[in-house]
C-alpha positions in Angstrom: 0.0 0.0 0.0 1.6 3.6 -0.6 1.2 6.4 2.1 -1.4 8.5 1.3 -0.8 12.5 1.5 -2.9 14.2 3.8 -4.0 18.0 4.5 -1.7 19.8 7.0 -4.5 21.0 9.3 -5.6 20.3 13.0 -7.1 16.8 14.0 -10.5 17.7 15.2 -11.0 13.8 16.1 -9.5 13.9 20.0 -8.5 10.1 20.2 -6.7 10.8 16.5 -5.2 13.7 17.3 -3.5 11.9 20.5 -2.5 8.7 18.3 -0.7 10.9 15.6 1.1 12.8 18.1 2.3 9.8 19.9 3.8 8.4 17.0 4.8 11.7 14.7 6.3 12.8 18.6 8.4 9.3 18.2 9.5 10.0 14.9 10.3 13.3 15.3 13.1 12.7 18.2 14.5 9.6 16.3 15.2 12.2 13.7 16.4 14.7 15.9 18.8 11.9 17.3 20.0 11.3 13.5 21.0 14.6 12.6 22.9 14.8 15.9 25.1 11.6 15.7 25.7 11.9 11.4 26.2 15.4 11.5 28.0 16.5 15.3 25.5 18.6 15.8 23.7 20.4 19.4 19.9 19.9 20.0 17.4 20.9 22.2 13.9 20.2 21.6 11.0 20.7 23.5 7.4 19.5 22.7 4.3 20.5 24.7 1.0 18.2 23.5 -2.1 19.7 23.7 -3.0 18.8 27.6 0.3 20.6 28.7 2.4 17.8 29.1 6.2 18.3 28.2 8.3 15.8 26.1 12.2 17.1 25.5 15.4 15.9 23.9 18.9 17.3 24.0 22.1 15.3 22.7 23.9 16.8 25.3 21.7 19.0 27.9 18.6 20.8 27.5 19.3 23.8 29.8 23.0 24.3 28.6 21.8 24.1 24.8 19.3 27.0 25.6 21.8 28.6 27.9 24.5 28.5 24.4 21.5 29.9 22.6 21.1 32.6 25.0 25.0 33.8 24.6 24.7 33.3 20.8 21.6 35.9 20.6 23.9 38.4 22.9 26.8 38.2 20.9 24.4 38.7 17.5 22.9 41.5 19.2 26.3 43.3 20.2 27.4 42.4 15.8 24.1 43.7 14.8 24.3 47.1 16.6 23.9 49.4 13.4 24.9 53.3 14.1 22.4 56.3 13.5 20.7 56.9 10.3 22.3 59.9 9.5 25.9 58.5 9.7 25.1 55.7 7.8 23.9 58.0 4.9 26.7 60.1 4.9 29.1 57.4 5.2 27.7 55.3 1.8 27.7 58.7 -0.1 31.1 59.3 0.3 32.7 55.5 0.4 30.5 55.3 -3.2 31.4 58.8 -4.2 35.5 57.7 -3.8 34.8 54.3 -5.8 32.8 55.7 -8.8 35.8 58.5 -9.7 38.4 55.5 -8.8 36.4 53.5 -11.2 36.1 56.1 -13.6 40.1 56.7 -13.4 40.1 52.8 -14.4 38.3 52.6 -17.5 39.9 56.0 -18.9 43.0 54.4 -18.2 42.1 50.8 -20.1 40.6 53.2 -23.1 44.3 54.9 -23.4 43.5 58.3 -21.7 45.3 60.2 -18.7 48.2 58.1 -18.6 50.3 61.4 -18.0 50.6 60.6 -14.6 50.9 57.0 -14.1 54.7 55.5 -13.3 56.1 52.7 -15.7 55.6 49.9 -13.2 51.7 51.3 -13.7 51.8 51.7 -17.5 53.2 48.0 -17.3 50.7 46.1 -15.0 48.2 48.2 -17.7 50.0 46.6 -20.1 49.4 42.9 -18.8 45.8 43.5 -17.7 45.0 45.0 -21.6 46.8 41.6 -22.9 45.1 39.1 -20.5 41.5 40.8 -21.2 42.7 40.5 -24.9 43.3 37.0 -24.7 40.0 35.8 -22.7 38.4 37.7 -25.8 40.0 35.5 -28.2 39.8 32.5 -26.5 35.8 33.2 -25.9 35.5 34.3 -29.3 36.9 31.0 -30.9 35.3 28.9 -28.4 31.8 30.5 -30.0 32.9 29.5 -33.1 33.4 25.4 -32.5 30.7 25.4 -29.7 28.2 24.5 -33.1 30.8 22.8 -35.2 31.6 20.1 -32.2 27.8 19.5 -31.8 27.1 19.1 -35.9 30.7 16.5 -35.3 28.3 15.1 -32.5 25.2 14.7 -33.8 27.1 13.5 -36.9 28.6 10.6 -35.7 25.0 9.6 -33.3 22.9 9.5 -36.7 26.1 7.0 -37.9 26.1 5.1 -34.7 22.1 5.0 -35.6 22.2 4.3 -39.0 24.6 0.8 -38.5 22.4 -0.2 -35.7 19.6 -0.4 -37.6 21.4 -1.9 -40.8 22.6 -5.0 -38.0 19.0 -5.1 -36.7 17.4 -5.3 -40.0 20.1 -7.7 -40.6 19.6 -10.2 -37.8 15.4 -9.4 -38.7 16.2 -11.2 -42.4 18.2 -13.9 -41.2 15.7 -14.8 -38.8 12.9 -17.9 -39.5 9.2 -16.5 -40.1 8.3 -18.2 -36.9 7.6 -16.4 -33.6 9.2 -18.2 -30.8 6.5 -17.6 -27.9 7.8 -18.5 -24.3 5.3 -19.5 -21.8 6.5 -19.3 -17.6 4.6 -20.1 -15.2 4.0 -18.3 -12.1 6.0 -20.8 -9.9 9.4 -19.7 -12.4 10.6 -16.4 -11.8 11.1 -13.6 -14.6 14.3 -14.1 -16.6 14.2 -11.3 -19.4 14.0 -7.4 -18.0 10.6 -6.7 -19.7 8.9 -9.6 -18.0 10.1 -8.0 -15.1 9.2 -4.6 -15.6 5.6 -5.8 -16.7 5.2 -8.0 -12.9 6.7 -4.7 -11.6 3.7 -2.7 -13.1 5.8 0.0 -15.0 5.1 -1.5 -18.4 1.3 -1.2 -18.3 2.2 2.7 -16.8 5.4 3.7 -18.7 6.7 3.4 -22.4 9.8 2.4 -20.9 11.4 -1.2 -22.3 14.4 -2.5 -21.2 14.4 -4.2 -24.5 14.8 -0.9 -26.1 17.3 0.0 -23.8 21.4 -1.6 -25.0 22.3 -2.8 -21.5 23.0 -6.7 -20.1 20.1 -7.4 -17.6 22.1 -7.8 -15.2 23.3 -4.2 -15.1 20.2 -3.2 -15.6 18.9 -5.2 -12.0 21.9 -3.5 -10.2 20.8 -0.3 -11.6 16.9 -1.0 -10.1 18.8 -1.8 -6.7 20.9 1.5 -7.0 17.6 3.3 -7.3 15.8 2.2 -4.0 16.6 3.4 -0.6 19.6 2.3 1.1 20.1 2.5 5.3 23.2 3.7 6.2 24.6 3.1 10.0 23.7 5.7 12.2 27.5 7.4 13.0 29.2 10.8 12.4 30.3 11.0 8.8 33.6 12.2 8.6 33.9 13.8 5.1 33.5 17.1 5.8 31.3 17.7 2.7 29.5 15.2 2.4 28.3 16.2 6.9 27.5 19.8 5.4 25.0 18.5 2.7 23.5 15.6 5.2 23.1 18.4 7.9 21.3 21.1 5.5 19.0 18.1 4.1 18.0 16.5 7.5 17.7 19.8 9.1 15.0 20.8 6.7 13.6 17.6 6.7 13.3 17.6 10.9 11.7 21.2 10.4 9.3 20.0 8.2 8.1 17.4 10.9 8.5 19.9 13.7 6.0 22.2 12.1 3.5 19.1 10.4 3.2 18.1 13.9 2.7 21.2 15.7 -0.2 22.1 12.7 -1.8 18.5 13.2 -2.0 18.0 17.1 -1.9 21.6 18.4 1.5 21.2 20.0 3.9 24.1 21.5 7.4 23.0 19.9 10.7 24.6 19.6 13.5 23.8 18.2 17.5 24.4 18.6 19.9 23.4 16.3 23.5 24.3 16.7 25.8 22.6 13.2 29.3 21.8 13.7 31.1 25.1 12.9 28.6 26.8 15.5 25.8 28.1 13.3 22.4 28.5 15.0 19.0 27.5 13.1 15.8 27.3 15.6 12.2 26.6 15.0 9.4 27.5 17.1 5.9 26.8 16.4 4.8 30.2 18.6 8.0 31.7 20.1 11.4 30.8 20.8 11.4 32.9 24.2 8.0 32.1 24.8 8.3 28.2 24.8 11.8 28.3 26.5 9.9 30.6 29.3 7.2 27.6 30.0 9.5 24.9 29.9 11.2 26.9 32.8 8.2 27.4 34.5 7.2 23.5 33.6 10.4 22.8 35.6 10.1 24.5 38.6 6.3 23.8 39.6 7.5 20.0 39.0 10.3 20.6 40.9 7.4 21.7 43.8 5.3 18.8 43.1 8.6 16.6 43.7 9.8 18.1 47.1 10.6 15.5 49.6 11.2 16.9 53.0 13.7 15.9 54.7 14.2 12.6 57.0 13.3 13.6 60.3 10.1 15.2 59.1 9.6 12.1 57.7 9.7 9.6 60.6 8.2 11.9 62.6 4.9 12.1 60.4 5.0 8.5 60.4 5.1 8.3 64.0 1.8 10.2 64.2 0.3 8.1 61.9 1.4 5.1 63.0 0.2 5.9 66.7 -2.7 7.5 65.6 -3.6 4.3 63.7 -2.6 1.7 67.3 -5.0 4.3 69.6 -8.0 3.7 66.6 -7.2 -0.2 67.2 -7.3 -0.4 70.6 -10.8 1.6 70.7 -12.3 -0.7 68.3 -10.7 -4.0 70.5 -12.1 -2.3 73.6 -16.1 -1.6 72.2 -16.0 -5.2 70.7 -14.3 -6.5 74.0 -17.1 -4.6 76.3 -20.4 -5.1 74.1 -19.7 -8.9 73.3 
């Protein structure tokens, strides 16, 4: 059966809703896991379902990844600072002032004019420049010119390849009996030939496409099929350096897509830090960063009330009371049953 898309919007249905974000919840920190071990990078996520409740997961530690996000904003803030309006203004007007007439010096210089005052190691770097420029022109202009003549050589030789395939096919066609050869297989043998494949498959009551059209040995042709589908890979850090960078901007997307499909679909609170190897923050927050990071604060510290355990001599001595409360209740009840029976 093959997943059915389905509209981004809130689950009225209240059982539903709670299903979906059980398991969307589930897949969302495996994923969150994934992009943390491939690509060495910091997360904090923190979910809030619809009730209140709060699920989180850090790699390393929820309060010191929001406390590292904290600093980060700071230091963006102090980077960011930009000066008064009016400065800026009159800054750009003279910085672009200085670079148009030091542009315009350039180009009278490259057409031949006021070279009164330039020195001979100037005149000579002109020199090199006006023969380097005058070489990329050649060079572009003749590569213009065979750009069409190496296609028509191209195509050329294709309609040749063409032509002698079709005289050897037209050939083996005449040498060939009248007869059709018809092979029968059962459903017990498997498919041998690649179209008999591709027809069990179902692309070759959907496609065109024929492997017998198609000059490749069959078994290339299954290798290729395997290539296509999906592959797991083991779930450690990748250590080409390139190959992290693309995994990390893919997977990232990927586990913000989910973050904000599940927020949409079960009225969840999420946010979302994600600190990449060279230090780069990206965050998501279904409401607000701040705002999220604020309740999972307070979250904390009325849980931390609800947990308080005071300490052992309190302890024993409330169970004192209540156990000699409970022995005086006893002996009350021995007494009445001892005096009335």
């Amino acid at each position: 059966m093959t997943r059915r898309k389905i509209a981004i919007k809130k689950i009225e249905n209240v059982a539903a809703r709670q299903v979906a974000f059980s398991k969307r919840r589930k897949g969302l920190f495996k994923k969150a896991m994934e992009l943390s071990t491939l690509c060495d990078a910091e997360i904090a996520l923190l979910v809030f379902s619809a009730s209140g409740k709060l699920f989180d997961y850090a790699s390393t530690s929820t309060r010191q990844v929001i406390e590292r996000r904290n600093l980060y904003s700071d230091v963006n803030l102090v980077k960011s600072y930009q000066p008064p309006q009016e400065l800026q203004v009159e800054g750009e007007y003279f910085m672009l002032n200085k670079e148009i007439e030091e542009k315009t010096l350039e180009i009278r210089q490259l057409n031949g004019e006021e070279l009164q005052e330039c020195t001979l190691e100037e005149l000579q770097k002109l020199e090199e420049r006006l023969q380097r420029g005058l070489s990329r022109v050649s060079k572009t202009k003749d590569e213009r010119f065979m750009k069409p003549i190496n296609a028509l050589k191209r195509k050329g030789i294709q309609l040749m390849e063409e032509n002698r395939t079709l005289k050897q096919r037209l050939a083996r066609e005449r040498g060939q009996s009248s007869d059709s050869i018809v092979i029968c297989s059962s459903s017990d043998n498997p498919p041998q030939d690649a179209d008999s494949l591709m027809h069990l498959s179902g692309w070759g009551n959907n496609t065109s496409l024929s492997f017998s059209r198609i000059n490749l040995p069959f078994s290339l042709l299954k290798e290729r099929l395997a290539e296509m589908t999906r592959r797991k890979i083991a779930i450690k850090k990748i250590e080409n350096v390139a190959a992290r960078q693309v995994a990390f901007s893919k997977r990232r997307k990927g586990l913000f897509k989910k973050a904000m499909e599940l927020s949409t679909l079960c009225d969840a609170e999420i946010a979302l830090l994600v600190f990449s190897a060279s230090g780069k923050l990206f965050d998501y927050a279904s409401t607000s960063t701040r705002q999220v990071i604020e309740r999972r604060n307070l979250y904390s510290d009325v849980n931390l009330v609800k947990s308080y355990q005071p300490p052992q001599e309190l302890q024993v001595e409330g169970e004192y009371f209540k156990l000699n409360k409970e022995v005086k209740e006893n002996t009350l009840e021995i007494r009445y049953y001892y005096y009335h029976y």
